[in-house]
C-alpha positions in Angstrom: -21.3 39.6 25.4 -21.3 35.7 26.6 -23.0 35.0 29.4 -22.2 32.1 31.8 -25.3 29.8 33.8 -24.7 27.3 36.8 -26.9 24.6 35.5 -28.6 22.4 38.1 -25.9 19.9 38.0 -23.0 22.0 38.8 -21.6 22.7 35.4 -21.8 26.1 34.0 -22.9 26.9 30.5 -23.1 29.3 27.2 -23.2 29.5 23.7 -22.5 31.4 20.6 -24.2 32.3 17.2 -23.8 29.8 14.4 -26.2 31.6 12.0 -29.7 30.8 10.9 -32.0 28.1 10.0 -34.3 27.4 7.1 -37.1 29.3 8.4 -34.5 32.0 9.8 -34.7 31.4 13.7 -31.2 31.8 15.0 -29.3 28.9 15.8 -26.9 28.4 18.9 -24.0 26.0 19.9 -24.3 25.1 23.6 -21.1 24.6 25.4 -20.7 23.4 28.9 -17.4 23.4 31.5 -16.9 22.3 35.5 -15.5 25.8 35.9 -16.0 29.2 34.3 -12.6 29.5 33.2 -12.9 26.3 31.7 -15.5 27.0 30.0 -13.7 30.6 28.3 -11.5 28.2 27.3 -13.7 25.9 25.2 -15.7 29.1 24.1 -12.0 30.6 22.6 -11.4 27.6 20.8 -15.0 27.6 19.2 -15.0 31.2 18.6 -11.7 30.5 16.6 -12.9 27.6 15.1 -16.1 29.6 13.5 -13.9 32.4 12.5 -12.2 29.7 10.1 -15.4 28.9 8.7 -15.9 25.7 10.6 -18.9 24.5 10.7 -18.8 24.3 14.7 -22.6 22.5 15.4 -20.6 18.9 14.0 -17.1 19.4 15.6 -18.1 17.0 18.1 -19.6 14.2 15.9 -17.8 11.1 16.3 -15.5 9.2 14.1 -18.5 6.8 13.4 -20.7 9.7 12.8 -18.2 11.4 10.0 -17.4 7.5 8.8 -21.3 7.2 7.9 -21.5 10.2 5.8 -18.8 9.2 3.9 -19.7 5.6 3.3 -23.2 7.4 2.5 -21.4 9.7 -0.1 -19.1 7.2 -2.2 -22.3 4.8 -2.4 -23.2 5.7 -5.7 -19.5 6.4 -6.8 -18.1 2.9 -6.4 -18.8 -0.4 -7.1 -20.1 -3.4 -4.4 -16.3 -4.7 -4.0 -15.2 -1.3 -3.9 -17.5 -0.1 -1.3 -17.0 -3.4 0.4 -13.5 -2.9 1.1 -13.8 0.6 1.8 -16.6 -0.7 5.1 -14.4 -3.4 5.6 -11.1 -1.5 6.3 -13.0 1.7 8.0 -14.2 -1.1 10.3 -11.0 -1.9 11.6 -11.1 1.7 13.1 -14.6 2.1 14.2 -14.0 -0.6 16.5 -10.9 1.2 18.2 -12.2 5.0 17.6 -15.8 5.1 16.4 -17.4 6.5 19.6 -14.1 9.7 20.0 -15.4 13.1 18.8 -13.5 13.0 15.2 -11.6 16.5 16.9 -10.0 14.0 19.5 -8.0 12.0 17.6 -5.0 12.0 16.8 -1.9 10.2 16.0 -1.9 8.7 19.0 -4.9 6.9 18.8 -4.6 6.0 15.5 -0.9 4.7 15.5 -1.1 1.5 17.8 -4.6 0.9 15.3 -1.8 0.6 12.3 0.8 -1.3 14.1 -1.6 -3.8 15.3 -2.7 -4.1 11.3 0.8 -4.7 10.4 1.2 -7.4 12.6 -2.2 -9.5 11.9 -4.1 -8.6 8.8 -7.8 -8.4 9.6 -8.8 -10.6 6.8 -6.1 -12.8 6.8 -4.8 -13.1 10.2 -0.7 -12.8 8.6 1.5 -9.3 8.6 0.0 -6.9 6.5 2.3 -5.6 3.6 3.4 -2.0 2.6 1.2 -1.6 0.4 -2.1 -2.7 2.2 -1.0 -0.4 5.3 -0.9 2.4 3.1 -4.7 1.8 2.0 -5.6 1.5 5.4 -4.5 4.9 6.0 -6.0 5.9 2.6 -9.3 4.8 4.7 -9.1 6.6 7.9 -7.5 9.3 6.2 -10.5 10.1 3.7 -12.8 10.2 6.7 -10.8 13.5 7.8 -10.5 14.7 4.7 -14.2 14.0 4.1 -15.0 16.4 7.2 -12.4 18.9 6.6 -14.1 19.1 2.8 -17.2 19.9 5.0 -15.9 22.7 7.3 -16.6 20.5 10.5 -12.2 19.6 10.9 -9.1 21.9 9.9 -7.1 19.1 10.3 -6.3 15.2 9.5 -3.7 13.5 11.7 -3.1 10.8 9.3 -0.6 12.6 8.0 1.0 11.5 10.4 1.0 8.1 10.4 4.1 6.1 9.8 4.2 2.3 7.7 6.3 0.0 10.6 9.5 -0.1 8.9 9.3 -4.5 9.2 6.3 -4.2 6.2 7.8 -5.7 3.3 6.8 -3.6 0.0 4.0 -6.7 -1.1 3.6 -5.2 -4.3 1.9 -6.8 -7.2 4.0 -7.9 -9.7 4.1 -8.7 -13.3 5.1 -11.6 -15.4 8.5 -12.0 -16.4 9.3 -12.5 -20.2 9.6 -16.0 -19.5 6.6 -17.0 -17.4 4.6 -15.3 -20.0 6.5 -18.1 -22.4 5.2 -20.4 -19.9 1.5 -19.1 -20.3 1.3 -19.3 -24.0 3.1 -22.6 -24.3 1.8 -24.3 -21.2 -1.3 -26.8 -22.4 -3.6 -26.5 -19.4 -7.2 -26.3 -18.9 -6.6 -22.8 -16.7 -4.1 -22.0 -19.8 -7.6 -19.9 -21.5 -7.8 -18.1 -18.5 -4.4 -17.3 -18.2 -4.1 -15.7 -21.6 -7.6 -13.9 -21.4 -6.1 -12.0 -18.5 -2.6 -11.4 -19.7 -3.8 -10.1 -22.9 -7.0 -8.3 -22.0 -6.2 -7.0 -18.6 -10.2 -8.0 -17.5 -10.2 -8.9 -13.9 -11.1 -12.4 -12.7 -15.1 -11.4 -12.4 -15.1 -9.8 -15.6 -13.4 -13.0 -17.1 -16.2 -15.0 -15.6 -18.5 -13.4 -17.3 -17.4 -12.9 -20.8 -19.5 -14.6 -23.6 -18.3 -15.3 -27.1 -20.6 -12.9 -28.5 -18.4 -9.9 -26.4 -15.8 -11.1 -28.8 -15.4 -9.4 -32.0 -12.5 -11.3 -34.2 -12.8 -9.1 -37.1 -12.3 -5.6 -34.9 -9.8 -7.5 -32.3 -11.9 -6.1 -29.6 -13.4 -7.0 -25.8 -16.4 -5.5 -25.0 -17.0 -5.8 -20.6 -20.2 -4.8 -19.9 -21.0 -7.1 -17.3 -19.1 -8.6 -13.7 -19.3 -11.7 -11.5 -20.1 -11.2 -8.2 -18.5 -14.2 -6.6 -19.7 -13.1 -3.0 -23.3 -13.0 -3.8 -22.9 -15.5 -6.8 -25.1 -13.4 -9.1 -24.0 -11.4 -12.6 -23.6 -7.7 -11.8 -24.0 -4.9 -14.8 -22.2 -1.5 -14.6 -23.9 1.1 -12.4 -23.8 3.3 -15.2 -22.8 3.4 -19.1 -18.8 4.3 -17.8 -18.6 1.1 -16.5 -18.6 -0.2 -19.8 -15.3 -0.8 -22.2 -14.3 -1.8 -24.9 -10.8 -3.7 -24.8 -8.7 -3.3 -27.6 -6.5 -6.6 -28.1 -3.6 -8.3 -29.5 -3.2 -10.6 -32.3 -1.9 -13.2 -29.8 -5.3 -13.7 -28.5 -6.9 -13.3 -31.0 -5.2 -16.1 -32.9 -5.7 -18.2 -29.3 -9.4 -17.8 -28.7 -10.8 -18.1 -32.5 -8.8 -21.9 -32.5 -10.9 -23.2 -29.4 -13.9 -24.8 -29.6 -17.3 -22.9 -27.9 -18.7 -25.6 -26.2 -20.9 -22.7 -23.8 -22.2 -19.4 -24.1 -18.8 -18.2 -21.7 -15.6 -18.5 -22.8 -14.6 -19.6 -19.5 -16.7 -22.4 -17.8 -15.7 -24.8 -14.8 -14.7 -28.9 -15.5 -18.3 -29.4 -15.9 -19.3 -26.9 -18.1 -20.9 -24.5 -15.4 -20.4 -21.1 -14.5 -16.5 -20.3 -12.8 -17.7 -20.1 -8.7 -14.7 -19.0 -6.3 -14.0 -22.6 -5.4 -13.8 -23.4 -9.0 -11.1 -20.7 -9.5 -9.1 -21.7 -6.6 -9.2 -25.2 -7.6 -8.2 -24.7 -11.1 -5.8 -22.3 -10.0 -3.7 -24.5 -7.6 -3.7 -27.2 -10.3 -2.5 -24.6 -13.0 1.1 -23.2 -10.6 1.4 -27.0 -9.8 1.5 -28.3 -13.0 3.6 -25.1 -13.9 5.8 -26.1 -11.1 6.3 -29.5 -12.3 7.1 -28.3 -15.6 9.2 -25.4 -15.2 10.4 -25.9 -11.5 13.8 -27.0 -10.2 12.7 -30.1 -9.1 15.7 -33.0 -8.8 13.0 -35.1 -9.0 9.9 -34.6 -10.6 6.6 -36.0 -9.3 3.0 -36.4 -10.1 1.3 -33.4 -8.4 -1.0 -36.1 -6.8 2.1 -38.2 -4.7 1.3 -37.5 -1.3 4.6 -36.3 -0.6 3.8 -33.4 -2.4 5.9 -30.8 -4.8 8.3 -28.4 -3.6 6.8 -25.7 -5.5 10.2 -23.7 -6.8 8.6 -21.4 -9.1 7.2 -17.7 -8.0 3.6 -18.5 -7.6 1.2 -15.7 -9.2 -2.4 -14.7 -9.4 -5.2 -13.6 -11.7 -4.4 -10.2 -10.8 -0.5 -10.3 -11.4 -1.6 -11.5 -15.0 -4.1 -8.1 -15.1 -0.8 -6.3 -14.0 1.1 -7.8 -16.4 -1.2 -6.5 -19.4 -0.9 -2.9 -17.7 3.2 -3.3 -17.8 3.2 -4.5 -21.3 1.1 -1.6 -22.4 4.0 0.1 -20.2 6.6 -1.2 -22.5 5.0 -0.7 -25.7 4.7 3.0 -25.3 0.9 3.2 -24.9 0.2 7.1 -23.5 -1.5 6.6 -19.6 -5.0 8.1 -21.1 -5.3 4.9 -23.1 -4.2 2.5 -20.6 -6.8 3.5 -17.9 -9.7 3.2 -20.5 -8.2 0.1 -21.6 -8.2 -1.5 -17.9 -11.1 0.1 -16.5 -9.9 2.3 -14.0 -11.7 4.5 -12.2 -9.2 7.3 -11.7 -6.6 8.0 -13.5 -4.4 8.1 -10.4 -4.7 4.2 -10.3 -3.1 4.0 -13.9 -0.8 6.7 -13.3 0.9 4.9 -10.2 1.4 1.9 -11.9 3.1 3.5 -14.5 5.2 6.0 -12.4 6.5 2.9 -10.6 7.5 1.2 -13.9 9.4 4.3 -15.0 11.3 4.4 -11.9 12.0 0.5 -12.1 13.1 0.5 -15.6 15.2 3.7 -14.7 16.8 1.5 -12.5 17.5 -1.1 -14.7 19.3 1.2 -17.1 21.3 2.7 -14.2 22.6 -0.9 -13.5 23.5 -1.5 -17.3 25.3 1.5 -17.8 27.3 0.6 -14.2 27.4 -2.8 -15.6 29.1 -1.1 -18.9 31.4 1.0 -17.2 32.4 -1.7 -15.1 33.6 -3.4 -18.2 35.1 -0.9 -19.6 37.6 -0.1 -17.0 38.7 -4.2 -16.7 
């Protein structure tokens, strides 16, 4: 039967069982109230907590606490950009929450955290999109999920959470039919780059890296076994063997890369012959869209990119990234099963793949939808 104590500063006290340690002394979880029935009410909830199988010695570790372990647990599991972002985001709510017992939080606190995010993105200071909301709430949300996996929560109000209905969708998109035209035609020194990416899917640090030698023309593979780390501006190798693939390639670039001259051990190499740095990307990268601007943009005028009145720039600008999108959509629309398409990108989880390709379906869906309205329409004219 509980007993309750008056401790020397007014509060009262007691505790209950929570098993045995190593060495098989008996353990206890102390609880403490202003008032007795207080108290009996703290003592119910624990009571009903344990009965759940909650581990009831860390319901009262704080979000920071629970944060830690995680981090602590998905070091070896990710990679340093991966882990980095994870920190990054879970930042944002150790600031607001860190030092609340994880069992106190709620939507509540977590809600404003969101809508705040939405309206100034922590690392760029613009509105956040859709899509990057959702991974903050991936974030937060694995920290709950992290503790319920543990027994210490039965619960994860993230849930909960709602994207601010303003958030424009910001997803990554792929090259149109014609912009890819535009890449294989375009003579430009970022054009190598371009096509790398589109027809590879590697990502921009894994495109830094490549040497010739990865290359094999005869087989019409990419081996990536190696990364740029543009932050700490050092080559990175894969944790483990799993990190390393083998790309499987089309003709098209092939045919591209055997007709240009190796002038370096990397295929891809700044104006100087050096290793790509992030300032050398962004510099050859804002030359590349404004030359593809000039080129293909709607322009009444066309000018030299270096008038200082500038270029209107007319075209939809893209990224590295949208041309590592691009190869998964093609893949997409040449019928190549999921299974493949994550080896061949290098995902992680299969999840990553399968989302990409689950939002093509229902785009393309779409599109055929609007053809056979389209078709109907026509008919009844």
């Amino acid at each position: 039967m509980a007993t309750y104590k008056k401790r020397s500063d007014g509060r009262y006290q007691t505790r209950i069982f929570t098993g045995y340690d190593s060495e098989g002394k008996k353990q206890f979880k102390y609880i403490y109230a202003k008032t007795i029935p207080e108290l009996k009410k703290k003592e119910t909830e624990l009571r009903s907590q344990y009965d759940k199988g909650i581990d009831i010695t860390s319901v009262d570790d704080t979000f920071n606490q629970w944060l830690q372990r995680l981090l602590n647990s998905r070091r070896t599991e990710l990679s340093d950009s991966e882990y980095r972002t994870l920190s990054s985001r879970a930042e944002v709510f150790a600031d607001e929450v860190g030092n609340l017992p994880l069992k106190n939080i709620n939507q509540q606190n977590l809600q404003p955290i969101i809508n705040k995010i939405f309206l100034e993105n922590p690392a760029t200071g613009k509105q956040t999109s859709k899509r990057t909301i959702q991974r903050y709430i991936s974030v937060v949300s694995s920290v709950f999920e992290y503790a319920i996996e543990n027994r210490a929560a039965d619960f994860n109000p993230c849930h909960y959470l709602k994207v601010p209905k303003q958030a424009v969708s910001g997803e990554r998109r792929a090259l149109t039919p014609a912009e890819r035209k535009w890449v294989e035609e375009f003579p430009h020194r970022a054009q190598t780059a371009a096509m790398l990416m589109m027809y590879s899917g590697l990502r921009r640090g894994e495109a830094t890296a490549l040497l010739w030698t990865d290359i094999d023309f005869e087989k019409k593979t990419i081996t990536v076994n190696k990364s740029y780390d543009f932050k700490n501006n050092q080559l990175k190798l894969p944790k483990t063997t799993a990190g390393i693939r083998t790309v499987s390639v089309p003709d098209k670039l092939i045919s591209y890369l055997n007709n240009l001259e190796k002038k370096s051990l990397y295929v891809l190499t700044s104006a100087q012959g050096k290793m790509m740095s992030d300032t050398a990307w962004k510099r050859l990268w804002d030359s590349y869209l404004c030359d593809l601007n000039i080129e293909y943009g709607t322009q009444i005028k066309k000018r030299n990119k270096f008038d200082p009145k500038g270029n209107f720039i007319t075209i939809q600008p893209f990224t590295p990234h949208c041309l590592r999108h691009t190869f998964c959509t093609i893949m997409y629309e040449a019928g190549i099963d999921v299974l493949t398409a994550k080896e061949q990108m290098g995902h992680t989880d299969i999840k990553t793949t399968l989302a990409i390709y689950t939002h093509l379906d229902s785009h393309h869906k779409q599109k055929n939808i609007s053809k056979l309205n389209d078709y109907l329409k026509t008919g009844t004219d």
